[in-house]
C-alpha positions, 0 to 999 in steps of 0.5 A, a space after each residue: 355954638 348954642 346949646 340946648 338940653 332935650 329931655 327926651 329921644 332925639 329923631 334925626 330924619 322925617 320919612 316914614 321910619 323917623 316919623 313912625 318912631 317919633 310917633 310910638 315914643 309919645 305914644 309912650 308918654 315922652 317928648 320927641 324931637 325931630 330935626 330933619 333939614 326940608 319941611 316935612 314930605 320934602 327930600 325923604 325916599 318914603 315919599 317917593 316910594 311907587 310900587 306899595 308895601 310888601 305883606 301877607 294880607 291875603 288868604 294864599 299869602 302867609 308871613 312865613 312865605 313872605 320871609 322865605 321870599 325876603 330871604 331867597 332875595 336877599 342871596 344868602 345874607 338875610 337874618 332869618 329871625 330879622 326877616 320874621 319879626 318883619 313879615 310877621 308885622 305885616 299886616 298890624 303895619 298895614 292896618 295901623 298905617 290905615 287907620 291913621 288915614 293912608 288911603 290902600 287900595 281897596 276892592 269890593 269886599 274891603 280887602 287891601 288890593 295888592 300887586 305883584 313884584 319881581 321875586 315874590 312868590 304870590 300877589 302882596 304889595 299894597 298899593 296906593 292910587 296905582 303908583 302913589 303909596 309913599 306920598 300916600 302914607 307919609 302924608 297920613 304919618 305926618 297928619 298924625 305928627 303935626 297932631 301930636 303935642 308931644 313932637 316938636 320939629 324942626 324942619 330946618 336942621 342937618 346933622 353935623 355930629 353925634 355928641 358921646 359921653 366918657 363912656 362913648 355913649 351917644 348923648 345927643 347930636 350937632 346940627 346946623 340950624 339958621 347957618 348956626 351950629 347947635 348942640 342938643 343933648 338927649 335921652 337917646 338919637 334915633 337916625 332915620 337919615 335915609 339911604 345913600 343914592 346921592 352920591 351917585 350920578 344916576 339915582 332914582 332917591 333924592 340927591 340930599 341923601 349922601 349916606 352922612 348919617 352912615 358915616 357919622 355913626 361910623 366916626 361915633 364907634 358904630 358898627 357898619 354892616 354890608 355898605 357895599 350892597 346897593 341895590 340899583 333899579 332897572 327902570 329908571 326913566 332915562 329923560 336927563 333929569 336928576 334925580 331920575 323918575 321911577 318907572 316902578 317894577 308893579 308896571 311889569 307885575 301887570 306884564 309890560 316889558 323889557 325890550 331893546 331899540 329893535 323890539 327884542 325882550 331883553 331877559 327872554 320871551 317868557 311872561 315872567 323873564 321880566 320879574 326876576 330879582 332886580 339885580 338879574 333884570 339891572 344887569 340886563 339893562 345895563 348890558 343892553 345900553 353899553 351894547 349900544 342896543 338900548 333899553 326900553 319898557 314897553 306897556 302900550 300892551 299891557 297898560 295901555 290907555 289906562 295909564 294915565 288912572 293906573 299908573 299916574 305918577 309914571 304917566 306924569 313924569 313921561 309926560 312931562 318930558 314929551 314921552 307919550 307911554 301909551 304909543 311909545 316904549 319908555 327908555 330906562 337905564 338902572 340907577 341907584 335906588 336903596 342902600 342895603 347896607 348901612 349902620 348895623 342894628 337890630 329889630 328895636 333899631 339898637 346899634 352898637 353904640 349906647 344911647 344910639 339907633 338907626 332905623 330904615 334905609 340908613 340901618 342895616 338890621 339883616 332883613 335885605 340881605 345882598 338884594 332887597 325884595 321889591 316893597 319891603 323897605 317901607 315896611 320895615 320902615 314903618 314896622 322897625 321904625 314903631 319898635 324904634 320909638 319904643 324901645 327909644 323912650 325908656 333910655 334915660 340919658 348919659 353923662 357930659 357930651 366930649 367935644 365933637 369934631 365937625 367935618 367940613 362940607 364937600 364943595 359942589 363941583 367936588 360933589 359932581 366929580 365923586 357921583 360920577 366916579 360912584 356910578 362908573 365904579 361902584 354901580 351895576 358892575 364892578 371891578 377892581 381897577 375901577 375900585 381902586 380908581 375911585 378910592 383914590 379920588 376919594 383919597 384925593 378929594 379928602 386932602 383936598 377938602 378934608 374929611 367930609 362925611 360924604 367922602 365917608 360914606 363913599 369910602 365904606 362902600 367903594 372899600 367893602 366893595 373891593 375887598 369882595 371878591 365875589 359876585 352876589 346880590 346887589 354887588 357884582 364884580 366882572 373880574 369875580 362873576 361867581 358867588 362864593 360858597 359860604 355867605 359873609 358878612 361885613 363888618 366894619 368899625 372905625 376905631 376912635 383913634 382912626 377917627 380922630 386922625 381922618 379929622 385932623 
């Protein structure tokens, strides 16, 4: 194995929370390294992102009614103080990701334009060309980056291991770089893996985020927190492609709607039955395909020619697969769109662990709750993710690293059959037969392959979602539909003897 010493923090992952922390910590006069396994802009959700990024930046909008949204999405599960400290950065978020150069929406005065999304209260998302705010504003951080001395990237590294110390504190991480295993030591790890839409067969992320930085974290002692809320779209465009494209919700925030094959709404005749929270409207679509009536978004009205300015992406991605959206509805299922769950941390991106930080979708810091209000993810991406570096630039570092074990790989086709499961067991609806179906494929596929990371992070989920027995958010359960009276948590840890024995 080859080995090198970092003297500084350690990012692991490049979108928009990895890349926001890499840059505050040089800001801070550290060296930063980033290991990500794509060239920058590659295989990170930031960049896919549509709709914008949800804040207060008009004069009827407030933080405090943003965080009162955030939390009446979130079904009970949102922290309050967590939801706060992210809206109330909403707007220094916004201006400082424009003055690095992310082109925002602007109108005649120079005020940010924004859009409204289901289950906000009042317009506040900040778009981009329409539909092209990720991409956007990544590409402006990873300008930032590429200028910055201070950041090394290496943009040919996946991570295998966390390192830890004798006191289990984490002092670096194992990545395979070149087909070599490297180890580095350093200050601090900052995870910024991204979410967990990979292993799912209908997914709307890319298909290299299977959740392994949830489930390395878990095997170094971290505390994961809510892993079986997933958050699933109800308009992904149904055109046989893996990923699936995105149809995002701002089409309905300017009233197309959701229809079956003959024509009849799906969630009911009102104007705004379409913007309910995105559980409601999933479950809708969903319903309305195992019914065999179909489900569709209909914009010839509401959009209509503009689409091809107004929505280009979208109007693209149709397009390209034959389907004209200005004369036709857009066929569109609910897949797999943003983990909730995930490794728990707070604000500054601390985790349980020492020397260990998780920022974006793969952390958990109590902003989303049981369902994520619609644009808030890149916020507290880059939001949490500046806090992150900060607070990652002052650790100074631990003892020897132990020897790690290496999880195996998951072969391809052992891949193919656990998204499948995903969907069918772990997606839009659950139950318990289904549940203990696909742990026990789990069960299977890891004595048959060993314990890899992915089957980790699939078991976190498929577990914490059978002992649910509840419907509420993201999770629902067709043999437990009501929500309990009191809002529970979560909370799992692997302890190290129980990780030492998956690995052997």
């Amino acid at each position: 194995m080859n080995r090198t010493r970092h003297d500084g923090p350690l990012i692991v992952g490049a979108g928009l929370a990895g890349l926001s922390a890499a840059l505050e910590a040089a800001k801070a006069g550290v060296k930063v390294l980033v290991v990500t396994p794509e060239p920058l802009l590659n295989a990170c959700s930031s960049a896919w992102a549509q709709g914008g990024m949800a804040a207060a930046l008009t004069a009827q909008d407030s933080a405090e009614r943003h965080a009162k949204d955030t939390e009446a999405a979130g079904a009970g599960l949102v922290e309050p103080s967590a939801a706060r400290a992210l809206t109330g950065a909403g707007r220094e978020t916004v201006e400082w990701l424009a003055a690095l150069g992310a082109p925002f929406d602007r109108d005649a005065d120079g005020g940010f334009v924004v859009s409204l999304e289901a289950a906000h209260s009042v317009p506040r998302v900040a778009r981009v060309g329409g539909d092209g705010a990720g991409r956007a504003i990544l590409s402006a951080v990873v300008a930032a980056v590429r200028a910055e001395k201070r950041i090394e990237v290496w943009d040919d590294a996946r991570l295998k291991g966390l390192l830890r110390d004798a006191d289990g504190r984490v002092v670096g991480a194992v990545v395979v770089r070149g087909g070599r295993l490297v180890e580095i030591t350093a200050t601090a790890v900052v995870l910024a893996t991204g979410g967990a839409g990979g292993l799912f067969a209908a997914t709307t992320t890319p298909a290299a985020l299977k959740g392994e930085g949830m489930a390395l974290a878990a095997r170094a002692g971290a505390e994961i927190l809510d892993p079986e809320f997933v958050q699933f779209h109800p308009t992904a465009i149904d055109a046989g492609l893996d990923p699936a494209p995105l149809a995002t919700e701002a089409l309905r925030g300017e009233g197309a709607r959701l229809i079956d094959g003959e024509g009849r709404f799906l969630l009911g005749d009102e104007s705004d039955a379409d913007l309910k929270p995105r559980d409601v409207v999933a479950r809708a679509v969903h319903a309305a395909r195992a019914e065999g009536r179909g489900a569709f978004l209909d914009a010839r009205t509401a959009i209509g020619e503009a689409f091809p300015h107004e929505f280009p992406a979208v109007f693209a991605a149709c397009m390209r697969r034959g389907l004209d959206p200005r004369v036709s509805p857009i066929p569109v299922m609910a897949a797999c769109h943003y983990h909730m769950g995930g490794i728990a941390a707070d604000a500054d991106g601390r985790t349980t662990v020492p020397g260990l930080y998780a920022v974006g979708e793969c952390a958990a810091t109590g902003v989303h709750g049981a369902n994520r209000l619609a644009s808030n993810s890149l916020l507290e991406a880059a939001a949490f993710g500046r806090r992150a570096g900060v607070a990652a630039a002052l650790e100074t570092g631990g003892g020897r690293p132990a020897p790690v074990e290496i999880a195996p790989d998951l072969p391809n086709a052992a891949m193919a059959e656990l998204r499948t499961a995903m969907t069918a067991h772990a997606g839009v609806v659950r139950d318990a037969e289904g549940l203990s179906a696909l742990i026990a494929l789990i069960d299977r596929l890891e004595g048959q392959h060993g314990p890899a990371a992915v089957l980790l992070a699939a078991r976190l989920i498929a577990q914490a979602a059978l002992d649910r027995r509840e419907s509420r958010g993201g999770h629902y359960r067709s043999d437990y539909p009501q929500t309990a009276a009191r809002a529970d948590h979560t909370r799992v840890r692997i302890t190290r003897r129980a990780a030492l024995e998956a690995a052997e």
